[in-house]
MARDOBA-929940 format. One record per residue (C-alpha): z, x, y. Coordinates in pm, whole numbers, padded with zeros to 5 digits, always signed. Example, Ala and Ser with C-alpha at 12.3 -4.5 7.8 and 13.67 -1.06 7.14 Angstrom:
// residues 2
+00780+01230-00450;+00714+01367-00106;
END
This chain:
// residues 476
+04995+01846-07516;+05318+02070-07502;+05660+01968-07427;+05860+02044-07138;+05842+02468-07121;+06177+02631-06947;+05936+02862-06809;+05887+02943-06403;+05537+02810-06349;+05632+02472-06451;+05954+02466-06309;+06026+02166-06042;+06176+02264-05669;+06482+02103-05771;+06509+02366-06048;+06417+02689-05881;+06610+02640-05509;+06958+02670-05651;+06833+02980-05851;+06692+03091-05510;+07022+03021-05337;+07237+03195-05607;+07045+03501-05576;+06974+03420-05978;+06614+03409-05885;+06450+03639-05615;+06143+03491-05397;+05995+03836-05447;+05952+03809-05806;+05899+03437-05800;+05596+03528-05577;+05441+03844-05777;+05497+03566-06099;+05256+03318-05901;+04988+03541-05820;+04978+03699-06126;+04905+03390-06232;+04667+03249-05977;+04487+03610-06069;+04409+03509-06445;+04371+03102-06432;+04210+03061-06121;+03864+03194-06193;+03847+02900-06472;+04006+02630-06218;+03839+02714-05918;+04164+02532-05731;+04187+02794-05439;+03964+02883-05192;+04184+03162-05036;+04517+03332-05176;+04708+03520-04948;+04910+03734-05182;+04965+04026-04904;+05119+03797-04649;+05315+03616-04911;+05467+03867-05038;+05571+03996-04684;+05717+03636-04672;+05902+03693-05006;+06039+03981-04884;+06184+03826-04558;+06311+03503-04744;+06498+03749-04986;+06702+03916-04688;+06767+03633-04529;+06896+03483-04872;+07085+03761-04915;+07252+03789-04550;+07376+03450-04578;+07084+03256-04405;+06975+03023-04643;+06756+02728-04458;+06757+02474-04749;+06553+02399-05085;+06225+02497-04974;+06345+02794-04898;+06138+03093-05069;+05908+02823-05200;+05519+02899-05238;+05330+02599-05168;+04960+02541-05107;+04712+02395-04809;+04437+02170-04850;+04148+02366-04661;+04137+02080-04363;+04480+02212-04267;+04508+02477-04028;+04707+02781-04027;+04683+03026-03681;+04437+03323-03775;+04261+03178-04108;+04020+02946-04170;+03964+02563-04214;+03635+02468-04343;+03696+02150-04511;+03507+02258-04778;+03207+02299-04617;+02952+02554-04506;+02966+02383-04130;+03281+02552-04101;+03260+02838-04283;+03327+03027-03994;+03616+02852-03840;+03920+03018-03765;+04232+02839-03626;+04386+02885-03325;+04707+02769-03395;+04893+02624-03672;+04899+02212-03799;+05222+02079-03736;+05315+02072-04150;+05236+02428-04178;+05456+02485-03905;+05734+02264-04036;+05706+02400-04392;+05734+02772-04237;+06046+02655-04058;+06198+02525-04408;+06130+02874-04522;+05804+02746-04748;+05593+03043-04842;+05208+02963-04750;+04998+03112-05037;+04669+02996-04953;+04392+02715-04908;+04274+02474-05174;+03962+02326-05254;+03814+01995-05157;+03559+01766-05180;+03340+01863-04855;+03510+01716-04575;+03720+01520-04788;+03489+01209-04836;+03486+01218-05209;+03648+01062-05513;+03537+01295-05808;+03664+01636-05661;+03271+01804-05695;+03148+02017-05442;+02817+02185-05436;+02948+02455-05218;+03300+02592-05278;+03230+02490-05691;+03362+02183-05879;+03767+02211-05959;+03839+02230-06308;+04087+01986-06447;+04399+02222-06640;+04409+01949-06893;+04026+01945-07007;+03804+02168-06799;+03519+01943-06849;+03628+01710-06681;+03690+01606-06314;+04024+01684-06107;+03922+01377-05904;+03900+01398-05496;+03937+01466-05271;+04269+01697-05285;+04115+01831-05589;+04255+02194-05568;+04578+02085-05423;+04659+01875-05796;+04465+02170-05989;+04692+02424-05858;+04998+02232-05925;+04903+02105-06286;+04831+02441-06392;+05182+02571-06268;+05007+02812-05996;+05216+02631-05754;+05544+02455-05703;+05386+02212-05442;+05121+02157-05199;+05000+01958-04939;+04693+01683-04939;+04548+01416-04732;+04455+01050-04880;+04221+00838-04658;+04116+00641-04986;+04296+00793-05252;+04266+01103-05227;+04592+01266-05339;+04704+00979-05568;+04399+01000-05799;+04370+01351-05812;+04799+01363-05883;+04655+01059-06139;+04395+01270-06330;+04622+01576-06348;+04937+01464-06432;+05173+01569-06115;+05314+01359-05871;+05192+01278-05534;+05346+01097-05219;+05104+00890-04971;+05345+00836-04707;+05327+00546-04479;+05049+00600-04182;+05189+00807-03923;+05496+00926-04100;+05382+01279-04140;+05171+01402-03845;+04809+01532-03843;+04778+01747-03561;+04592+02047-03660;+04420+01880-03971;+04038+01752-03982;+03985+01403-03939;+03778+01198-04171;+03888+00826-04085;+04157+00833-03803;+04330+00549-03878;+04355+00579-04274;+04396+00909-04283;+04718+01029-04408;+04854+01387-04514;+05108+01443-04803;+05273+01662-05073;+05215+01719-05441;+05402+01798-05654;+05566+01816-06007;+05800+01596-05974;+05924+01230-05725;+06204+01462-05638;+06008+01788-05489;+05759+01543-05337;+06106+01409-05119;+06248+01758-05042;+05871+01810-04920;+05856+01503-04701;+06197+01576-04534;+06053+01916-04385;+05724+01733-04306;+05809+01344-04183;+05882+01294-03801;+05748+01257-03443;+05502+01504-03287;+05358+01461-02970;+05032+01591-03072;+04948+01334-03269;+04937+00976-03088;+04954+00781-03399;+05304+00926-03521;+05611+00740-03637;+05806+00758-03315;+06073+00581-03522;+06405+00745-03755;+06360+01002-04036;+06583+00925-04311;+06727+01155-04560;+06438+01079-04805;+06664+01200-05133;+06939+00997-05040;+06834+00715-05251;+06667+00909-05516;+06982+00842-05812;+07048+00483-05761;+06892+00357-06070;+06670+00043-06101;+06953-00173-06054;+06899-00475-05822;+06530-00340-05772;+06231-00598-05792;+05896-00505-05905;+05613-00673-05793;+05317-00674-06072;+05028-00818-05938;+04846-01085-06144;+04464-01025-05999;+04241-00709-06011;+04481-00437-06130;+04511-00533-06498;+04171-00733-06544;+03956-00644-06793;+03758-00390-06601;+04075-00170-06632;+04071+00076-06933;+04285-00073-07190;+04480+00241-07246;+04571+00286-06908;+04699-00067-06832;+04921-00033-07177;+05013+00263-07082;+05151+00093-06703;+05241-00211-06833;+05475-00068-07109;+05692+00152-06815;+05686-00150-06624;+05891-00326-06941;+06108-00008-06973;+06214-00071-06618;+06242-00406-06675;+06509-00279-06992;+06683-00057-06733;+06762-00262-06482;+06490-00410-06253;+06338-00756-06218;+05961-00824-06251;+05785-01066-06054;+05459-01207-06116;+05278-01230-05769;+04951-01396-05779;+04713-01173-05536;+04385-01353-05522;+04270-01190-05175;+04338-00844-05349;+04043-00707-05457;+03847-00678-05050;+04072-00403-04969;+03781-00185-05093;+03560-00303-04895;+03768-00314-04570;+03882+00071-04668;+03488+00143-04656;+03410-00092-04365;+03664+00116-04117;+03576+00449-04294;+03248+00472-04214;+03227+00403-03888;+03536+00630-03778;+03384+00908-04037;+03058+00943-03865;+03307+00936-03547;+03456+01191-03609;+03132+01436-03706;+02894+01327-03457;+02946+01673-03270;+02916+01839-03580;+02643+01693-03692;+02379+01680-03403;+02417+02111-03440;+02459+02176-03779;+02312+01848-04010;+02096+02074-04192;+02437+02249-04282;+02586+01957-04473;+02533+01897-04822;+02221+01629-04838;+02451+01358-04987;+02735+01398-04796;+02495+01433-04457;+02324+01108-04590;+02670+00939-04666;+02824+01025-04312;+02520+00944-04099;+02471+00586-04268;+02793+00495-04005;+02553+00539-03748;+02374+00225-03893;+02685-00006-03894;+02701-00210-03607;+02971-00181-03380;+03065-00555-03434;+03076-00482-03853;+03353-00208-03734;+03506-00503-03535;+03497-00760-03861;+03653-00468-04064;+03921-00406-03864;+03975-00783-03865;+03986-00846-04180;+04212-00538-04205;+04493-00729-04036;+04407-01081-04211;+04451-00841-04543;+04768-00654-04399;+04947-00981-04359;+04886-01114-04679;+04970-00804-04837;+05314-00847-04620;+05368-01202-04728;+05330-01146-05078;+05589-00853-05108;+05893-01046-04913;+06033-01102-05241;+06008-00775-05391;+06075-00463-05339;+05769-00174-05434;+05467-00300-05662;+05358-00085-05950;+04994-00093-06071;+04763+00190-06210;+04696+00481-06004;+04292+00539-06133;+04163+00250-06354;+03915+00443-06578;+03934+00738-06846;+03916+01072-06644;+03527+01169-06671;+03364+01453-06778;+03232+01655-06477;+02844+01639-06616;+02925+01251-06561;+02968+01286-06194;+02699+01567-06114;+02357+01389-06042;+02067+01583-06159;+01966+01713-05798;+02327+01810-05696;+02405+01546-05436;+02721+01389-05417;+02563+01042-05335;+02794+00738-05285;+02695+00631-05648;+02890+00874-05786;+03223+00784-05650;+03534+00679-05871;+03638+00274-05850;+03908+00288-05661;+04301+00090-05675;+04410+00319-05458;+04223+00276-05133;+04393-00052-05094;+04671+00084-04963;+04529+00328-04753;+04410-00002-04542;+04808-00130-04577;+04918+00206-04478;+05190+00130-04683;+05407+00460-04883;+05212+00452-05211;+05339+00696-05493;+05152+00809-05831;+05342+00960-06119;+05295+01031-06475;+05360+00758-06703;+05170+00824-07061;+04877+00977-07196;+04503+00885-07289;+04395+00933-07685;+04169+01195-07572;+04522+01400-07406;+04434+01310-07062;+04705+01202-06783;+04777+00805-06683;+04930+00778-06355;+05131+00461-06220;+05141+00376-05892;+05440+00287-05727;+05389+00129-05373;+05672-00003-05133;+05733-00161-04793;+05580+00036-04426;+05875+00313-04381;+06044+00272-04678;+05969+00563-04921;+06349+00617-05008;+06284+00277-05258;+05958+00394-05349;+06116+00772-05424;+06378+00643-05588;+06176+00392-05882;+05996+00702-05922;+06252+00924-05986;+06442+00646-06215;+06117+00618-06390;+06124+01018-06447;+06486+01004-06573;+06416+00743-06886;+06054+00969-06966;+05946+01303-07048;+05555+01266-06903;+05607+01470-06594;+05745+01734-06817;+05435+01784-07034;+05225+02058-07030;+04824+02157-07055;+04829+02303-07391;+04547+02558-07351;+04748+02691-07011;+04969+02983-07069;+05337+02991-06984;+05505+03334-06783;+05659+03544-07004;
END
């Protein structure tokens, strides 16, 4: 793995918008760099589904005179960033990854595509998926598997499997996901980039496909804690689209961001995240930037978390039911249209009795509350992100091509999509075989200033976000 290039690809936010500002750097060429780039490593990553150089370098353009006539927005500003295909944009088209909407053009735009254009983002294109999102490897049988930028045999993990490709491989500053059970914290896990689940509701999802409605959750990627907070200031707030939106304040989510560890608490659970199941690697890996926090200021608790391990379950038990849900329509026209595994996945909901859907959701609050109790006394818990070795993509792919439910990743991270609580993973160390370890930093309902800010103390004492795929070329 290489260290830390100065180079523009793998530049953060927080290091390109002042050059933006200044006039040092020009969105113009930043663009042309980008797609120059998504033109040669793209056809080995398979990360975007669409690239729209010819509008975004229209957008360039504009972003440059407005620079330059004194009508600078802010620090997205200029900014390419990238779409997870389930999110629409007015005039192009959301298929989710899958051939049932190959067709389907949006009408209008989601509510974060709006709010990033009115930060001055520059949309670039769509990224790959697993179909429909429901999917933990990042395979698809019809847009092609994502290639991960570290090892391109193996698996980018799912679902926002483009979304971390495209970020990894410095095609992209930043992009946008959705995690209903993981899904941008694994693939931010496998690839070595950071990525924010925000607390449910914080960001809004009108104008994005549903999978689960009440786990699903849309947020950004990035390279570092830092661009993943300028990201959620243009995204978090109200919208009266969406029913299930945080009505409540939007903080200033890089106010907290260089406060240290000092006075923090960090919760490290004593069931099911470090048990022997977990590869050893990756819970040295945690455990020893848990004890370098520790060194640098913050307090570790123990907290004993027998009930732990059934949030998988529950996450399933609620997904299910609200997946099928949310495709019926979809499915009684165009079943044949859906990849056999994912058709067979989906459709088992219609099997679950309504009062299993019932039991989940109970047991969903019984597990919220003790999740609640337990972390009075501390402030975020850190665990790992993904608790195996990344596999190898021929590991994942059954030999007739369905994605069955078999071939799903275990999951830490789904656990907090039943919690809903702001769950963060960033780099923290490497495998022997040069793959990413991501740790997972997850704090209180509304509070992702604390969780931000551990990760972005964490980034200051290391050098793992800085690292680079060696076998992916820098700009000259």
């Amino acid at each position: 793995m290489n260290k830390h290039v100065p180079d523009i690809a793998y530049q953060s936010i927080t290091e390109i918008a002042p050059r933006i500002r200044s006039g040092a750097l020009s969105p113009v060429d930043l663009v042309e760099a980008l797609l120059l780039r998504i033109s040669r490593l793209d056809p080995s990553l398979n990360a975007f589904l669409k690239v729209w150089g010819d509008s975004a370098r229209t957008e360039a353009r504009m972003a440059k005179s407005e620079i330059e006539s004194g009508r600078y927005i802010g620090p997205l500003h200029g900014i390419p960033v990238g779409l997870k295909d389930l999110i629409d944009v007015a005039g192009h088209k959301t298929t989710g990854g899958s051939k049932v909407l190959a067709d389907n053009i949006a009408k209008s735009d989601a509510t974060v595509a709006t709010r990033l254009k009115a930060a001055g983002a520059i949309l670039i294109g769509k990224l790959n998926l697993v179909e429909f999102a429901f999917g933990t490897t990042g395979l698809n049988p019809f847009t092609g598997d994502v290639k991960n930028p570290w090892d391109r045999t193996r698996i980018t993990a799912g679902s926002s499997s483009g979304s971390a490709a495209a970020v990894a491989s410095g095609m992209i500053p930043a992009s946008l996901g959705s995690d209903t059970g993981g899904s941008i914290r694994m693939p931010a896990s496998v690839c070595g980039i950071a990525g924010l689940k925000p607390t449910y509701g914080r960001i809004p999802r009108t104008g994005v496909l549903d999978l689960s409605w009440s786990m699903d959750h849309v947020g950004p990627m990035a390279r570092t804690t830092g661009d993943c907070a300028l990201l959620m200031n243009a995204l978090a707030g109200p919208d009266g689209g969406d029913p299930t939106s945080y009505a409540g304040p939007v903080q200033d989510f890089t106010s907290g961001l260089e406060e240290g560890l000092a006075l923090i608490k960090i919760g490290v659970p004593t069931n099911y995240f470090f048990e022997d199941s977990v590869d050893h690697e990756i819970s040295e890996a945690v455990l020893s930037s848990i004890d370098l926090m520790a060194s640098n200021g913050a307090e570790i608790v123990e907290l004993p978390m027998p009930w732990v391990e059934k949030g998988r379950a529950i996450n399933l038990g609620v997904i299910r039911p609200e997946a099928v849900s949310a495709h019926e329509s979809l499915l009684a026209k165009y079943a044949d249209l859906y990849s056999p595994g994912l058709r067979k996945r989906i459709q088992s909901g219609f099997d679950i009795p309504a009062i299993d859907y019932v039991r989940a959701q109970r047991a969903r609050q019984w597990f919220n509350h003790n999740m609640s109790e337990s972390m009075k006394q501390v402030d975020v818990l850190i665990t790992p992100s993904v608790p195996i070795q990344t596999p190898m993509i021929t590991e994942c792919t059954p030999p007739d091509g369905n994605m069955e439910a078999g071939n799903q990743l275990p999951m830490f991270t789904s656990i907090f999509d039943v919690t809903g609580q702001p769950s963060h993973s960033i780099p923290c160390g490497f495998t022997s075989s040069g793959m990413p370890i991501g740790m997972m930093i997850t704090g209180h309902p509304y509070d992702e200033t604390t969780v931000l800010r551990v990760g972005n103390a964490f980034e200051k004492l290391t050098d793992w976000h800085q690292r680079v795929p060696t076998d992916i070329p820098v700009l000259n």
